[in-house]
DOVEXKE-144475 format. One line per field, with one value per residue (C-alpha): residue in three letters; x, y, z. Coordinates in nm, 3 decimals. Layout:
BEGIN
r <- c(ALA;...)
x <- c(X;...)
y <- c(Y;...)
z <- c(Z;...)
***
This chain:
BEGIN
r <- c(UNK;UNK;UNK;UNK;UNK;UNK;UNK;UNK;UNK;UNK;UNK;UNK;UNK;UNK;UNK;UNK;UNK;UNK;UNK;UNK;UNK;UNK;UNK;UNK;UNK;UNK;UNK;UNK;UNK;UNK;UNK;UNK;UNK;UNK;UNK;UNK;UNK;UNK;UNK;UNK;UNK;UNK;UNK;UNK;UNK;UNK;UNK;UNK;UNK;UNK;UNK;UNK;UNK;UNK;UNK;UNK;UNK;UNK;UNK;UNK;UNK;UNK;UNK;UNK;UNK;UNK;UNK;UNK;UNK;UNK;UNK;UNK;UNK;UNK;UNK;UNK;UNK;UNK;UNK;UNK;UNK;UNK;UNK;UNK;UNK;UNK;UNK;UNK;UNK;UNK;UNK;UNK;UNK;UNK;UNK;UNK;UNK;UNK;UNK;UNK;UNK;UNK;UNK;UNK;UNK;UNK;UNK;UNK;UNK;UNK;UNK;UNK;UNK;UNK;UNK;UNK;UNK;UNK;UNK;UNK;UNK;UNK;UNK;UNK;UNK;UNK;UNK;UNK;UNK;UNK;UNK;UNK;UNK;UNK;UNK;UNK;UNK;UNK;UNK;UNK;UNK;UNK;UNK;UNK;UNK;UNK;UNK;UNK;UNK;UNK;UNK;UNK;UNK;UNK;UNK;UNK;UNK;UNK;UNK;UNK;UNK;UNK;UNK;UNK;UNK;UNK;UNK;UNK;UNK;UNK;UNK;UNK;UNK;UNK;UNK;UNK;UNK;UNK;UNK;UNK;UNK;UNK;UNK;UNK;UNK;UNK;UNK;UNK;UNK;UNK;UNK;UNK;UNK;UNK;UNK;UNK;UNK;UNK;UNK;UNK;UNK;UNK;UNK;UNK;UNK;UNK;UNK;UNK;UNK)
x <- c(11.285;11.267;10.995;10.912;10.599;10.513;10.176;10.126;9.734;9.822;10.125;10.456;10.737;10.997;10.925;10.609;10.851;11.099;10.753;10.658;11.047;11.152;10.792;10.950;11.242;11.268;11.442;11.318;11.495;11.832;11.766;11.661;11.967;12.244;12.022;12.087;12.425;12.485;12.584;12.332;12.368;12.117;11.886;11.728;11.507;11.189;10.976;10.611;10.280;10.048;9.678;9.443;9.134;9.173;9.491;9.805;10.108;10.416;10.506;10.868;10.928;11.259;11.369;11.613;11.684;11.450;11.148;10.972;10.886;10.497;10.329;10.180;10.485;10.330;10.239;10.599;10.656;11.005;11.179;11.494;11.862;11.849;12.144;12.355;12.432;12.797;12.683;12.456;12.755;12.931;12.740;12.655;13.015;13.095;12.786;12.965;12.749;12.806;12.943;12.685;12.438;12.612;12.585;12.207;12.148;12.340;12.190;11.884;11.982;12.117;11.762;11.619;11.859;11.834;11.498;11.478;11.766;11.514;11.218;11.426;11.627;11.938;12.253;12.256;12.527;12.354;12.024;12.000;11.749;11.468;11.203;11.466;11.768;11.657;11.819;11.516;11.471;11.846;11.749;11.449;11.660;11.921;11.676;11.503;11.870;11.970;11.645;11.691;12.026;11.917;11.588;11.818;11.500;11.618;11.279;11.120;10.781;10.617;10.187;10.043;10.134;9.855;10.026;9.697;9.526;9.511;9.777;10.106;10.283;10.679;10.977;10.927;10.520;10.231;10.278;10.014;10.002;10.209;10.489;10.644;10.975;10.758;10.613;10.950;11.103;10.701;10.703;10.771;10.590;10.188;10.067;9.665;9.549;9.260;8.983;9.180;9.286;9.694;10.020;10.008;10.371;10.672;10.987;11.155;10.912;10.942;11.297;11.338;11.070)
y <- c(9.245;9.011;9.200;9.134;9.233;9.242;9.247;9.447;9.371;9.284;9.451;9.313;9.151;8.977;8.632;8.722;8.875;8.545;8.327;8.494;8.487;8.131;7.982;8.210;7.920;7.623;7.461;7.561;7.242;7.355;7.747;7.653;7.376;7.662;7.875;7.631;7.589;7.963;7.960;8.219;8.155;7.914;7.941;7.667;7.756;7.569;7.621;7.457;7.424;7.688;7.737;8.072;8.125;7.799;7.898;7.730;7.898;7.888;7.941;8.069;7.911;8.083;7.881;8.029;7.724;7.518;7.796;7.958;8.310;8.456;8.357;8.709;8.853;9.203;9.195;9.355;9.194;9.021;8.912;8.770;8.873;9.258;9.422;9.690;9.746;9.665;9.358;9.295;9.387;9.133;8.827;8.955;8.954;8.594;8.452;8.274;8.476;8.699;9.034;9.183;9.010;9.113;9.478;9.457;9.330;9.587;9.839;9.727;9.783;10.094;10.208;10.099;10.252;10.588;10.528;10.467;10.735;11.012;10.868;10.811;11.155;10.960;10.870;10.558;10.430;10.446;10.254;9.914;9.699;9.524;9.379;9.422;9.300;8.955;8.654;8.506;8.863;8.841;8.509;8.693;8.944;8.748;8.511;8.798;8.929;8.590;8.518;8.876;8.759;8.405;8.560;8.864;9.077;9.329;9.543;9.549;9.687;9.732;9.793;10.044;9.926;9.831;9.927;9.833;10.115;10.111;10.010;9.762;9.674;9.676;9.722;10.074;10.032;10.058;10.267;10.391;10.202;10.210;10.212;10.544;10.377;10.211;10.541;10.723;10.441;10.452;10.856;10.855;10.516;10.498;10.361;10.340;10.171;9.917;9.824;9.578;9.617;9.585;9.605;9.466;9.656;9.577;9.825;9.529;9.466;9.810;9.862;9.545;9.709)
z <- c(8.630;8.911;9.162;9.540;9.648;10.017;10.103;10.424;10.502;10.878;10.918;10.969;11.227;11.184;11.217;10.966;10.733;10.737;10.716;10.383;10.211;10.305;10.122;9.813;9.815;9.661;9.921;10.261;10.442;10.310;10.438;10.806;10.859;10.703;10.968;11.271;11.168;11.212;11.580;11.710;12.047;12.189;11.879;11.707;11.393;11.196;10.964;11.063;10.857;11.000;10.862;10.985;10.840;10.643;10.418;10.473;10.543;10.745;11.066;11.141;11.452;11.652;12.012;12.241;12.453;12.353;12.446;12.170;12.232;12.323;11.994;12.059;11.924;11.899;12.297;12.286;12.633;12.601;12.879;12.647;12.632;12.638;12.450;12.338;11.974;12.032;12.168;11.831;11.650;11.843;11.745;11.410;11.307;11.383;11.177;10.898;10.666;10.351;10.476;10.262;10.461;10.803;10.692;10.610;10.987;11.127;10.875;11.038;11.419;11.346;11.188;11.508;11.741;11.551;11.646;11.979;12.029;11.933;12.134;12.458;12.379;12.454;12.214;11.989;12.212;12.509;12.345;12.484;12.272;12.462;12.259;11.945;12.144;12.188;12.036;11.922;11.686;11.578;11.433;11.257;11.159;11.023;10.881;10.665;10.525;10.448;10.248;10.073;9.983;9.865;9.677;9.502;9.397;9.179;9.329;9.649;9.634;9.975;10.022;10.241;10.616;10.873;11.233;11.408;11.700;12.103;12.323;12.347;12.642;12.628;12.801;12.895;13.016;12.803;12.497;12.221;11.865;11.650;11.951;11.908;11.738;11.509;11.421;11.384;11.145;10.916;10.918;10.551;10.487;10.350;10.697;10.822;11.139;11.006;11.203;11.454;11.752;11.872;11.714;11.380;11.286;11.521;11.512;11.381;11.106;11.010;11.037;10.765;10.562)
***
């Protein structure tokens, strides 16, 4: 049985999540130029050589004209393309992707709208996505299906989830760790906090988990 194991030591995001998968290919040039030939609006895609703590690794780098976002992803503080989820729906549809694929990235909006719907006490349709919304974490998003898709595990097999401890800043002010979305979409989820500080589990990162 072909098994994926995702090691959850310092949580996980989205762009973390994509890092990890597209090393798993064989052909990580072909992946990122089917990714830039996608037509997410305004988004260019790379994968660079990254090393902390003296291992190598990769970096999944996502522009939105030509500006990378905060490398402190898990600051929360976007100030990207906010958006609705018919407006997700909207660009998801016309990716000239598998459907299959297009129904895991909705699949994952909707987990994080459900979300958000019962923090915010408001309906799903009335959810517009901040940190989630923007177009350089539809590319993630996408990104992580796509590599699912490519990868075909038969079995996913996720660790215990660091979400870090203190405080984020987002959209709505500063919130406690994990962000209470985050904590809605891990309720059922083997989570601890670790000894470091921040968010080391995005709503995102836990919606794809």
């Amino acid at each position: 049985m072909k098994t994926l194991y995702i090691e959850c030591a310092m949580g996980a995001a989205g762009d973390m999540l994509a890092a990890a998968l597209l090393e798993l290919l064989p052909d990580r040039a072909a992946f990122l130029e089917k990714m830039n030939g996608l037509g997410i609006p305004g988004v260019t895609v790379s994968g660079e050589k990254s090393v902390k703590c003296g291992v190598a690794g990769t970096h999944f780098s996502v522009k939105v004209a030509g500006i990378e976002e905060d490398e402190n992803l898990h600051s929360h503080h976007h100030d990207h393309v906010h958006g609705s989820m018919e407006g997700i729906e909207e660009i998801v549809n016309r990716l000239p992707i598998p459907s299959m694929v297009k129904l895991d990235v909705l699949a994952v909006y909707n987990l994080i709208a459900e979300a958000e719907s019962r923090v915010h006490g408001v309906p799903v349709q009335q959810i517009h996505f901040h940190e989630v919304g923007s177009l350089d974490a539809v590319a993630d998003v996408v990104g992580v299906c796509l590599l699912m898709h490519e990868l075909a595990p038969e079995e996913v097999v996720v660790s215990p989830i660091r979400v870090g401890y203190g405080q984020v800043r987002c959209a709505h002010g500063v919130l406690p760790v994990p962000a209470p979305a985050t904590a809605v979409l891990l309720e059922e989820a083997p989570v601890y906090a670790g000894d470091v500080p921040g968010e080391m589990c995005t709503p995102t990162g836990a919606a794809l988990l």
